[in-house]
C-alpha positions as CSV (number, residue, x, y, z in Angstrom):
1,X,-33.7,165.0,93.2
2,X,-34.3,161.8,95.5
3,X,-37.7,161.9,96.6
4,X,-37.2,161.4,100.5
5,X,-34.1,162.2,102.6
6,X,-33.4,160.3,105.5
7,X,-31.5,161.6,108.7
8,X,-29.1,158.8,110.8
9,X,-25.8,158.9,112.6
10,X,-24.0,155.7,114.3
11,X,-23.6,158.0,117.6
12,X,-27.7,158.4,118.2
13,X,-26.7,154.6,119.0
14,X,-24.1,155.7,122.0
15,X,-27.0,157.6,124.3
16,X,-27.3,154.7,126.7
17,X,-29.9,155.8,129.2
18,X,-29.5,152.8,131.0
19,X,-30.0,148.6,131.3
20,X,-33.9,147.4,130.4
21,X,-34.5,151.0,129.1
22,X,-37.0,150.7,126.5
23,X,-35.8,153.7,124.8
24,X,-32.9,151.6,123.8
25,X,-29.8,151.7,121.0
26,X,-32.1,148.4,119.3
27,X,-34.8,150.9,118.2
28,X,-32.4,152.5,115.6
29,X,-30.4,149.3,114.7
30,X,-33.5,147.5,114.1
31,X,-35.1,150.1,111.6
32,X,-31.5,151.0,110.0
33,X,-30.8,146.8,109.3
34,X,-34.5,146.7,108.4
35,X,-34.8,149.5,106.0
36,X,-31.2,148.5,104.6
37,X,-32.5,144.8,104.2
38,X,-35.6,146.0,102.3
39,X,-33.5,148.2,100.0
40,X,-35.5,150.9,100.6
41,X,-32.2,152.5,102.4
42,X,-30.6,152.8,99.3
43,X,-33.4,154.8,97.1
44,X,-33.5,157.4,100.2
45,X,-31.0,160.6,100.1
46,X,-28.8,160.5,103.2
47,X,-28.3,163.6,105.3
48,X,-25.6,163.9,107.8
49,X,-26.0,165.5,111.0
50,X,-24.2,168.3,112.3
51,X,-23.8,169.8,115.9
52,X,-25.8,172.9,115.8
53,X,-25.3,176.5,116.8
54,X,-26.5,176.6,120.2
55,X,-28.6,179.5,119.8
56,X,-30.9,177.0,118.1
57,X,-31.4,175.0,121.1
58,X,-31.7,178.3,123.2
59,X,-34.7,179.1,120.6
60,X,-36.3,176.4,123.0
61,X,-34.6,175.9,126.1
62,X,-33.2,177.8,129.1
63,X,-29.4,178.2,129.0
64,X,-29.3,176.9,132.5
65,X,-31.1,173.8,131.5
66,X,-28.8,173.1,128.6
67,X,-25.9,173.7,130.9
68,X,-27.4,171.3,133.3
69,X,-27.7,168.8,130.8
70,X,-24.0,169.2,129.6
71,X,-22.9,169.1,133.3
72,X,-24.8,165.9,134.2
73,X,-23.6,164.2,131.4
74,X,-20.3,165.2,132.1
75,X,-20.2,164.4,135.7
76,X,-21.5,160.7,135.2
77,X,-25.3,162.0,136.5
78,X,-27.2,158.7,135.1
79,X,-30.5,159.9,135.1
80,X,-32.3,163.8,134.7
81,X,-35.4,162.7,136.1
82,X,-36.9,159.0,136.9
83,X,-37.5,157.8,133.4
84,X,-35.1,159.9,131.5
85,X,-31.9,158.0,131.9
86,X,-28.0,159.6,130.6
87,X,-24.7,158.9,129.7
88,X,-21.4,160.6,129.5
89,X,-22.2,161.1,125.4
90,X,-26.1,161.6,125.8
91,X,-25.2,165.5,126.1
92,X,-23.6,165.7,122.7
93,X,-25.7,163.0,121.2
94,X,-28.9,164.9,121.8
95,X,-27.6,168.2,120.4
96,X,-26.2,166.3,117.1
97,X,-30.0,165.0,117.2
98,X,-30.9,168.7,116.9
99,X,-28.2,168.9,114.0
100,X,-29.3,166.4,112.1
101,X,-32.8,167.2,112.1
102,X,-31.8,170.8,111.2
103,X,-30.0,169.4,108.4
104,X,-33.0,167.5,107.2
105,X,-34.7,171.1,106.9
106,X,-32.0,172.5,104.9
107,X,-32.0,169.7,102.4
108,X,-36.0,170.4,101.9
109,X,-35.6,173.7,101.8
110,X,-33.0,173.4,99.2
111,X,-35.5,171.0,97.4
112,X,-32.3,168.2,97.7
113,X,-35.2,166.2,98.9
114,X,-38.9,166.6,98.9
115,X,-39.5,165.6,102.2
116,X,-37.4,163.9,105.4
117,X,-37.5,161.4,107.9
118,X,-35.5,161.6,110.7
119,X,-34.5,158.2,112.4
120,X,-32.9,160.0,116.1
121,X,-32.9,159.6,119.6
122,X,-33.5,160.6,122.1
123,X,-36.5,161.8,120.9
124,X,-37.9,165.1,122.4
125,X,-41.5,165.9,122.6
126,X,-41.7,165.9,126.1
127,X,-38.6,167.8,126.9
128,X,-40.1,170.9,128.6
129,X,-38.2,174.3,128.2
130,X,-36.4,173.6,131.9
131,X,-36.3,170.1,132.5
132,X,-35.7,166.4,130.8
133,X,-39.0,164.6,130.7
134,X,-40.3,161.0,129.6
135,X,-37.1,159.9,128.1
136,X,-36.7,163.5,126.4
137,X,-33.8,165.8,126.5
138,X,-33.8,168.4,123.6
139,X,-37.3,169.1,121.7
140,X,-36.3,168.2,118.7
141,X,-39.6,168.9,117.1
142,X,-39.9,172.3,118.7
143,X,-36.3,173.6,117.7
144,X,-37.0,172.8,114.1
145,X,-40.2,174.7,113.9
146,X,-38.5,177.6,115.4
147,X,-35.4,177.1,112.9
148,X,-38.0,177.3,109.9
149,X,-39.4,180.7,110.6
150,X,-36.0,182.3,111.3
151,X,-33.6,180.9,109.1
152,X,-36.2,180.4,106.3
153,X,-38.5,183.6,106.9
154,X,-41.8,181.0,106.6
155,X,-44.3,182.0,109.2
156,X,-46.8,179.1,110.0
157,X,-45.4,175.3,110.8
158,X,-48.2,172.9,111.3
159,X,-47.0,170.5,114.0
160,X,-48.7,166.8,114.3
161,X,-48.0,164.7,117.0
162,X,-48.9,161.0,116.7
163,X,-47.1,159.7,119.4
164,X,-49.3,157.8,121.4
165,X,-47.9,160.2,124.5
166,X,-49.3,163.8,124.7
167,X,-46.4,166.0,123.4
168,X,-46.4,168.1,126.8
169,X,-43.3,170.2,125.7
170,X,-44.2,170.9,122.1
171,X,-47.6,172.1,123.3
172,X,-46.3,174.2,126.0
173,X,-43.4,175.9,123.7
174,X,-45.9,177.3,121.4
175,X,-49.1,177.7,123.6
176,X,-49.1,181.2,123.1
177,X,-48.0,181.4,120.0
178,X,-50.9,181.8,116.7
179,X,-47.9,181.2,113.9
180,X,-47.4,177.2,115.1
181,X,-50.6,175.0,115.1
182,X,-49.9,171.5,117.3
183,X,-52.0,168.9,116.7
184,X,-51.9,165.9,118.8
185,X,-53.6,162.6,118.8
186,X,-53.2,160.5,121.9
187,X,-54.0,158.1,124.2
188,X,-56.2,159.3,127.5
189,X,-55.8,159.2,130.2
190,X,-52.0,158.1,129.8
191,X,-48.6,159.5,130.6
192,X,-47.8,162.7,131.1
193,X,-51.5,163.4,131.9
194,X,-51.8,166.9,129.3
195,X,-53.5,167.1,126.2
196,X,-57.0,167.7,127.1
197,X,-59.5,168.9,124.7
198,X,-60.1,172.0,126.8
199,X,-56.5,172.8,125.8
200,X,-56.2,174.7,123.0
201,X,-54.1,177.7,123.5
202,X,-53.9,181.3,125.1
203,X,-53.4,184.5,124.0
204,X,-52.7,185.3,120.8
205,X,-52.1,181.6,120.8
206,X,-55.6,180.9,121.4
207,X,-57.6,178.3,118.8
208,X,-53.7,177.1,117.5
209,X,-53.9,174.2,119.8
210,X,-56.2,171.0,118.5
211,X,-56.0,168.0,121.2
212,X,-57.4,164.5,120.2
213,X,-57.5,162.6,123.4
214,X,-59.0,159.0,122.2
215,X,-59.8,156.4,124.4
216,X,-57.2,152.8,125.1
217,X,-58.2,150.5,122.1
218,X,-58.6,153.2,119.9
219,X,-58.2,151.4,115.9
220,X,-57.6,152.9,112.5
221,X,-61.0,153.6,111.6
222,X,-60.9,156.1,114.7
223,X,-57.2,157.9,113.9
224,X,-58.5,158.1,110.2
225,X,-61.5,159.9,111.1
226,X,-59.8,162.0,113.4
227,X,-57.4,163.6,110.8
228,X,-60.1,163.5,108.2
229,X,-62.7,165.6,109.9
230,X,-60.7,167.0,113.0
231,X,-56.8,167.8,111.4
232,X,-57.7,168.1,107.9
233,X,-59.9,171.2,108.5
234,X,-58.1,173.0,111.0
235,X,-55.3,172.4,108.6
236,X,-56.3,173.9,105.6
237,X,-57.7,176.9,107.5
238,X,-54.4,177.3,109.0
239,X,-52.6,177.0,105.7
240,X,-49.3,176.0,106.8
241,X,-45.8,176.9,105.2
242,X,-44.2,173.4,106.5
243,X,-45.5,170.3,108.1
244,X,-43.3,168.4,110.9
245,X,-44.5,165.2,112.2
246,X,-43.6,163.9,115.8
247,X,-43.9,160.7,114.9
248,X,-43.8,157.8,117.3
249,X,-45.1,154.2,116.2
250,X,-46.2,153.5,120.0
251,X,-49.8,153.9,119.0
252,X,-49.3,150.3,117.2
253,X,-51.5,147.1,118.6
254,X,-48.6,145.3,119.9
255,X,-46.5,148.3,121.4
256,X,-45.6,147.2,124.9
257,X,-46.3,150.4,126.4
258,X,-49.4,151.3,125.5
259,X,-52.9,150.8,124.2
260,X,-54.3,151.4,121.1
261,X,-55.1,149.7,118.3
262,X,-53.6,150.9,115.2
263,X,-51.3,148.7,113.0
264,X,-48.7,149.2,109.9
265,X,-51.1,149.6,107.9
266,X,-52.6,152.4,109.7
267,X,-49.8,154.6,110.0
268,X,-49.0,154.3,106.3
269,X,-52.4,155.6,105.8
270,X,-51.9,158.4,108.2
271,X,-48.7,159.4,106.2
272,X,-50.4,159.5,103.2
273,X,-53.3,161.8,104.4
274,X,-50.4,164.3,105.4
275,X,-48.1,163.8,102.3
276,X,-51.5,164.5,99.9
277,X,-52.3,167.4,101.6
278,X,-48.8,168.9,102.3
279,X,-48.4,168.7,98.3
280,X,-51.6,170.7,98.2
281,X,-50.7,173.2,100.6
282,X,-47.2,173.6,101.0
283,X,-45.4,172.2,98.4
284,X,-44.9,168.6,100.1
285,X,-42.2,170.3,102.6
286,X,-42.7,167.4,105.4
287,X,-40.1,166.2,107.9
288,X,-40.8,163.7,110.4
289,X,-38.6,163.1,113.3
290,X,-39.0,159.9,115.4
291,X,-40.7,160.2,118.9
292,X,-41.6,156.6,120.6
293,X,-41.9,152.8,119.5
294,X,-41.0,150.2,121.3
295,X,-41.4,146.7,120.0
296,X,-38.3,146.4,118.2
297,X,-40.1,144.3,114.8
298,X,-43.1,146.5,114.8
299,X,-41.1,149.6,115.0
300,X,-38.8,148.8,112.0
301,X,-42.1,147.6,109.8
302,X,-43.9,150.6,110.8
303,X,-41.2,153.1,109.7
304,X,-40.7,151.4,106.6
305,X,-44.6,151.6,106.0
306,X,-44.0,155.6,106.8
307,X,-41.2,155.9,104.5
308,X,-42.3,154.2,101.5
309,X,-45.9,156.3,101.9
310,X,-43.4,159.6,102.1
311,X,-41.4,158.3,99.0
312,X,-44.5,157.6,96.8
């Protein structure tokens, strides 16, 4: 089997949330052209995407939300809230998101592929369960977690979230919940203002939440250690049945956006912590869906710095 599948469709490129959106049709181009030009496209298994059975989404989201999604789109609503920009396709763009990172399960689970790496958008981390958020519609992430214990019978998914943006939604669709463990690293205080270490759960779901808020200009030295002696731990205590990775490159030194100081380098090193201990614990069953980036070079060399670490 090919090592390391990847997940891309030319209609993620019609969502069109508007002019001087970062979160722009570029960011997929870019690392498509990029990944193509490097070869590396062709040594990677390529999954189509599907449009989903809706009870996936509902898994997640309230069926009037989805409906209000569908009917904005429809009715030529441009934006959901004041960053999260639409079109007339973003509707059915987002839910063949959803398919194609559904897919990208099936194909591990099938051992077509070891592990994935979905190249979508929108991305979704911040979509809460009612309402668009931070350029989010559908939680990707969240869906596919959910997918994985009922379609697949596993019961733990180890969530981590490097996006340099608190995954509000993620955390919040599982707070309660002691059978998905979300890990976030993140810049603080930043956007959307969660993700306190205080945070860590409820309930049943109490001790399954592990926030890393790090301060702006945060380096590698600092992520490293924080998924060596923070994630690592929690992780192998947890002892998860599949790992999915929110992974957004916005952490990166020269991301416009943001902060921090980590570089290409950095994330590959990040990847390869998780890939090492996934084949330990779970059979190397990783799939890691694209969250944020947004210089257009850096984005493309970071993903290919991801993807060859998940191919090794």
């Amino acid at each position: 089997m090919n090592h390391t599948g990847f997940i891309f469709h030319e209609d993620f490129l019609k969502h069109d949330p508007g002019p001087w959106h970062p979160e722009n049709p570029a960011r997929l181009e870019n690392i498509y052209k990029h990944l193509k030009t490097t070869g590396i496209l062709s040594h990677l298994e390529m999954i189509e995407p599907r449009i989903p059975c809706p009870d996936w989404i509902l898994k997640i989201h309230t069926s009037e939300y989805i409906s209000h999604v569908r009917e904005s789109a429809i009715n030529g609503v441009d934006r959901l809230d004041a960053d999260t920009g639409i079109c007339k396709d973003s509707y059915r763009i987002a839910c063949l998101v959803v398919g194609g990172v559904l897919e990208g399960v099936d194909a591990i689970m099938a051992q077509k592929v070891k592990n994935a790496f979905c190249a979508v958008r929108p991305p979704g981390h911040h979509a809460e369960r009612n309402r668009a958020m931070g350029f989010c519609l559908f939680n990707n992430v969240a869906i596919a977690a959910k997918y994985i214990q009922s379609q697949f019978d596993l019961e733990k998914v180890l969530i981590i979230d490097w996006d340099v943006h608190h995954g509000n939604g993620t955390q919040n669709s599982f707070y309660e919940d002691p059978t998905v463990f979300y890990f976030s690293v993140h810049q603080n205080p930043f956007y959307p203002g969660t993700g306190h270490e205080s945070e860590t759960g409820i309930g049943a779901g109490k001790g399954f939440t592990l926030n890393k808020p790090l301060n702006a200009g945060a380096t590698n030295s600092t992520y490293i250690d924080v998924f060596e002696s923070s994630l690592l731990p929690a992780a192998q205590k947890f002892k998860p049945d599949f790992i999915l990775i929110s992974a957004g490159f916005d952490a990166h030194q020269n991301d416009p956006l943001a902060a921090m100081k980590l570089t290409t380098e950095g994330y590959g090193k990040l990847t390869q912590i998780i890939k090492s201990f996934a084949e330990e614990e779970c059979n190397g069953r990783v799939l890691s869906i694209l969250e944020g980036g947004y210089n257009l070079k850096v984005l493309a060399d970071c993903v290919e710095a991801h993807v060859q670490e998940l191919m090794n």
